[in-house]
C-alpha positions as CSV (number, residue, x, y, z in Angstrom):
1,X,257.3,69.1,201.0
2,X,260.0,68.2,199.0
3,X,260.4,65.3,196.5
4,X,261.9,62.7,198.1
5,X,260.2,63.7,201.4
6,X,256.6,62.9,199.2
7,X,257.9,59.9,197.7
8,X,258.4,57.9,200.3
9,X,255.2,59.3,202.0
10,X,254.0,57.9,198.7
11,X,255.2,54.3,199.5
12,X,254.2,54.3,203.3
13,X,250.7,54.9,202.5
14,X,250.4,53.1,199.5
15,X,251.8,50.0,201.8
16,X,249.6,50.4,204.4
17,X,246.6,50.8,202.7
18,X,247.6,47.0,200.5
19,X,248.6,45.9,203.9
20,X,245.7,46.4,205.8
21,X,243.3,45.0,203.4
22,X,245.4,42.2,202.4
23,X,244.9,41.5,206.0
24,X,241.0,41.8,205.5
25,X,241.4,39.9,202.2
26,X,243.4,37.0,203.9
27,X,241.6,36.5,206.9
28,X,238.1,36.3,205.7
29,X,236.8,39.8,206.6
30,X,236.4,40.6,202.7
31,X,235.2,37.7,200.9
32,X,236.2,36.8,197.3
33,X,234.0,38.6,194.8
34,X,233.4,41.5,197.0
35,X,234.0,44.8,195.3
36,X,237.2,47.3,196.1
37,X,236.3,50.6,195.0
38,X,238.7,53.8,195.1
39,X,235.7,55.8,196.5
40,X,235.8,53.2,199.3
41,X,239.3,53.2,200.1
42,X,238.7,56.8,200.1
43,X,236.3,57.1,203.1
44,X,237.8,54.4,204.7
45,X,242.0,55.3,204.6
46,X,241.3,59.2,204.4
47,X,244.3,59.3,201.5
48,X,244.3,60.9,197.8
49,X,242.6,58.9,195.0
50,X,246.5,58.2,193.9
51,X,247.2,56.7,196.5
52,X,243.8,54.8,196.8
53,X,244.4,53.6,192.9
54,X,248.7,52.5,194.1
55,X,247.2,50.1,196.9
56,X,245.1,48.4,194.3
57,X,247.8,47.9,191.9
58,X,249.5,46.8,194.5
59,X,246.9,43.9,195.4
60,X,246.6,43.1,191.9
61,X,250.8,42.7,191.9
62,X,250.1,40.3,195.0
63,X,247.5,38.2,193.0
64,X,244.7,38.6,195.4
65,X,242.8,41.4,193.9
66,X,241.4,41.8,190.1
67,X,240.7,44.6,188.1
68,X,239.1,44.2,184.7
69,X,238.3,47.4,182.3
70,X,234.9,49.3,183.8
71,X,234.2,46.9,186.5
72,X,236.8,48.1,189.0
73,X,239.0,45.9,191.4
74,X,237.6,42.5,193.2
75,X,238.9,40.2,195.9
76,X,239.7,37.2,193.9
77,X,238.0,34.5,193.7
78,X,238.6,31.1,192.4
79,X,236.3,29.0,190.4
80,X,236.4,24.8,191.6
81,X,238.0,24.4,188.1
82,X,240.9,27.1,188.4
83,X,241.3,25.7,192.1
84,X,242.3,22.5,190.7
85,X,244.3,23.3,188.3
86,X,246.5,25.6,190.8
87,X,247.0,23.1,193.2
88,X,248.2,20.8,190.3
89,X,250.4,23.3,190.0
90,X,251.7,23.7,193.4
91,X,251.3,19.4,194.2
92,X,254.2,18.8,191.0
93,X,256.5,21.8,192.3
94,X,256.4,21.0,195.7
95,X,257.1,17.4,195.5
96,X,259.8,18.2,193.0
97,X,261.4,20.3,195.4
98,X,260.9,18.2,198.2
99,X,262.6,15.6,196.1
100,X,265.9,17.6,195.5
101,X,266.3,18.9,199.3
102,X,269.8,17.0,200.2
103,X,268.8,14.4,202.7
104,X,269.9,14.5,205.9
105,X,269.5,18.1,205.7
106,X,272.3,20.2,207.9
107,X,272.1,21.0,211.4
108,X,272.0,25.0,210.2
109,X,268.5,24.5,208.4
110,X,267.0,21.9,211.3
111,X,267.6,25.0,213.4
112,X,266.1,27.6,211.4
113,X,262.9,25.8,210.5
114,X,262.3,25.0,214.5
115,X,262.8,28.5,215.4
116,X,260.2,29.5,212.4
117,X,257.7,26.5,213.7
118,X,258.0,27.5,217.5
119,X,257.1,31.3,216.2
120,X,254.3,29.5,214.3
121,X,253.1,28.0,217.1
122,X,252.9,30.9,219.5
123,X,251.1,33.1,216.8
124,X,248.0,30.3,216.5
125,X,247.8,30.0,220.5
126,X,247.7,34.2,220.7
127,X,245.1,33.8,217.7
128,X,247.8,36.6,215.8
129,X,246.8,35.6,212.0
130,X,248.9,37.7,210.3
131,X,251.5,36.1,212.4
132,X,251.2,33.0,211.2
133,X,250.3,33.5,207.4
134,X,253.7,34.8,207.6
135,X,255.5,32.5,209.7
136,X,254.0,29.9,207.4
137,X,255.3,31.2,204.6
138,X,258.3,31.9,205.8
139,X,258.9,28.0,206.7
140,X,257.5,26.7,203.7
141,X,259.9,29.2,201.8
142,X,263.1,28.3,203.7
143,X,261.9,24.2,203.5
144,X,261.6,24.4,199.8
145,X,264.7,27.0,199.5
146,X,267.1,24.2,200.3
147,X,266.8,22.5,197.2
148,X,269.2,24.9,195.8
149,X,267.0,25.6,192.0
150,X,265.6,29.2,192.9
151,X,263.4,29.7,190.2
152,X,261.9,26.5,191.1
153,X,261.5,28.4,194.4
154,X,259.9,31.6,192.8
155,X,257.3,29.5,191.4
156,X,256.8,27.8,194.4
157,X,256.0,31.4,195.7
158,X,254.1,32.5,192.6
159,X,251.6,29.6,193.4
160,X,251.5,30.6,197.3
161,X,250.0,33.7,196.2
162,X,247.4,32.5,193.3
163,X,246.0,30.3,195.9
164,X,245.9,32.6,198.4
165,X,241.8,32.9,198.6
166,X,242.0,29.3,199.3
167,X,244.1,29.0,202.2
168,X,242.6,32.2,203.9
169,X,239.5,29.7,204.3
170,X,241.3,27.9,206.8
171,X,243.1,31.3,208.5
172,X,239.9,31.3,211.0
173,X,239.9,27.5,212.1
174,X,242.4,26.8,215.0
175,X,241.6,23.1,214.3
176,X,242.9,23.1,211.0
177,X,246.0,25.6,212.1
178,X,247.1,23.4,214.2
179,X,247.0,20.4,212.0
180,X,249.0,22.2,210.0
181,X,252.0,23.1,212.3
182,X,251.8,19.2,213.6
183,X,252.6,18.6,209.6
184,X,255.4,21.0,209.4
185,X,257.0,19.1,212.8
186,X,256.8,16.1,210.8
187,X,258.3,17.9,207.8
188,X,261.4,18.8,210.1
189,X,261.9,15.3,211.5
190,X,262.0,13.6,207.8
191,X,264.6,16.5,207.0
192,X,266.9,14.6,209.7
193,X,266.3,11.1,207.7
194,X,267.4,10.1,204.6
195,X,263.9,9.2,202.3
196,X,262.7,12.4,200.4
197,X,260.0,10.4,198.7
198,X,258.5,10.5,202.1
199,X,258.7,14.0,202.6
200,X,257.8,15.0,199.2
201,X,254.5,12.7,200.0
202,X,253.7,14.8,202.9
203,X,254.5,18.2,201.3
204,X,251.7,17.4,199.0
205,X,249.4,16.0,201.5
206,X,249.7,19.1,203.4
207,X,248.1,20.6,200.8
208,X,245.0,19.0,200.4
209,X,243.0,20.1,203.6
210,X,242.3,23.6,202.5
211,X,242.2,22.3,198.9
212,X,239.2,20.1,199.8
213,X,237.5,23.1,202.3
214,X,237.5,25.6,199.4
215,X,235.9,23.0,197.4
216,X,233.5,22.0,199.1
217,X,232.6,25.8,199.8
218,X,232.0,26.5,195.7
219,X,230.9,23.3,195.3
């Protein structure tokens, strides 16, 4: 095998191994504190220890996994304190953004957002999860792109991730899926009005289901 034939060998399964338990992370099959050995990727994947140690790195990258000198690599977990503080985080630069989205917004982002919703939609009905963690990040991204400051957007993102363990509490919940796609309809409609104070209100709202969830879970 050549180089560049094993690099990119290197890549796919480094990416599918971090893909398929960011998956298991995500939607609840691997709860937070539970242990990630490279033994157990090991047996489980049937790849080389390199590529075993690459897919944990690349968790780490993601925020969802830990690794700390002779303990190894964990699924993240979140203490009620640090939950607090993250979503204190993500409540001040969400409503910020929210605040700086021109108001009415253009027909061109209306359009994009209901095509990402409708997608939403159909992946809670067909139960596909990984289907809607990404369509919901994908509208939240493309909502809070419109207010034109990206790095305010890349911290935005930054928080997604750090908080990740606590959304994945809801991932299993219909209930509280669907809750959430009727907030981003409203989202959309108040993107077609002219009061962003309203819509920054509700972008921080939105936040607060799996917020109080994960807290009462730790509490």
């Amino acid at each position: 095998m050549d180089s560049l034939t094993e690099t990119a060998t290197t890549e796919h399964d480094d990416l599918s191994i971090a893909r398929a338990l960011e998956e298991d992370i995500i939607f609840g099959r691997l709860a937070p504190g539970t242990r990630l050995t490279e033994d157990m990727l090991l047996a489980r994947f049937a790849v080389t220890r390199h590529f075993a140690r690459q897919a944990l790195v690349q968790l780490e990258s993601m925020g969802i996994v830990v690794r700390e000198r002779n303990r190894g690599a964990t699924v993240r977990s979140l203490t009620a304190g640090q939950v607090k503080e993250i979503y204190a985080v993500r409540e001040l630069l969400q409503r910020q953004a929210a605040l700086w989205i021109p108001l009415p917004a253009p027909d061109s982002l209306i359009a994009e957002l209901n095509a990402i919703h409708e997608e939403h939609g159909r992946h809670i009905e067909a139960g596909f999860l990984r289907g809607v963690h990404e369509t919901n990040d994908r509208f939240h991204l493309t909502l809070f792109g419109a207010c034109g400051n990206s790095h305010l957007v890349q911290s935005i993102e930054l928080y997604m991730r750090l908080s990740l363990p606590v959304r994945a509490n809801s991932m299993a919940n219909t209930a509280s899926l669907r809750v959430s796609h009727e907030h981003h309809r409203l989202m959309i409609d108040m993107l077609k009005g002219t009061d962003n104070w309203v819509l920054a209100q509700l972008c921080v709202d939105h936040l607060q289901p799996s917020k109080a969830r994960y807290l009462d879970r730790v509490g």
